[in-house]
Each structure stands twice: as structure tokens, then as C-alpha cells.
C-alpha positions, 0 to 999 in steps of 0.5 A, a space after each residue: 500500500 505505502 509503496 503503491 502511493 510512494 511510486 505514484 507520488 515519484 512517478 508524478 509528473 512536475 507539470 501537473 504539480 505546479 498546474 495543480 498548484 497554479 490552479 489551487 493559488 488562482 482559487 484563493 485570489 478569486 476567493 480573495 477578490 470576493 472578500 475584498 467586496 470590490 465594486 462588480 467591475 473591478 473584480 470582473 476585471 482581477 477575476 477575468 485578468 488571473 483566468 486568462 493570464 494566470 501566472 502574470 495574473 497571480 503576480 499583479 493581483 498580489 502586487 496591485 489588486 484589492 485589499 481584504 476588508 478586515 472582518 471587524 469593518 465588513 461585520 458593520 461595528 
């Protein structure tokens, strides 16, 4: 059993590793685009940008893109 998983694992390819990674990333910055509540059209243009350029994309959302609001601010208090 252990050694079936071990030779999967070793047999993996490393394109599919960084895809699998690239796609895990992209999820979170969508995620965190929505959290971020900017207005429709911003977060249409992050989202669109990250899903057809991801890994350019990936870099300028982090770089320039909306900020989180913090929960005590979105929770209205």
C-alpha cells in the first residue's frame, strides 16, 4: 500500500504539480477578490485578468489588486 502511493507520488509528473498548484493559488485570489467586496467591475476585471493570464495574473493581483476588508469593518461595528 505505502509503496503503491510512494511510486505514484515519484512517478508524478512536475507539470501537473505546479498546474495543480497554479490552479489551487488562482482559487484563493478569486476567493480573495470576493472578500475584498470590490465594486462588480473591478473584480470582473482581477477575476477575468488571473483566468486568462494566470501566472502574470497571480503576480499583479498580489502586487496591485484589492485589499481584504478586515472582518471587524465588513461585520458593520
Amino acid at each position: 500500500m505505502m509503496t503503491d502511493i510512494l511510486n505514484f507520488v515519484v512517478g508524478l509528473d512536475s507539470r501537473w504539480v505546479l498546474a495543480g498548484l497554479l490552479v489551487v493559488l488562482d482559487a484563493w485570489a478569486i476567493g480573495m477578490i470576493v472578500r475584498a467586496r470590490p465594486t462588480r467591475r473591478v473584480g470582473f476585471l482581477w477575476g477575468a485578468i488571473i483566468i486568462l493570464c494566470p501566472i502574470i495574473g497571480l503576480l499583479f493581483w498580489y502586487a496591485l489588486g484589492p485589499k481584504p476588508v478586515p472582518r471587524f469593518l465588513s461585520d458593520g461595528r
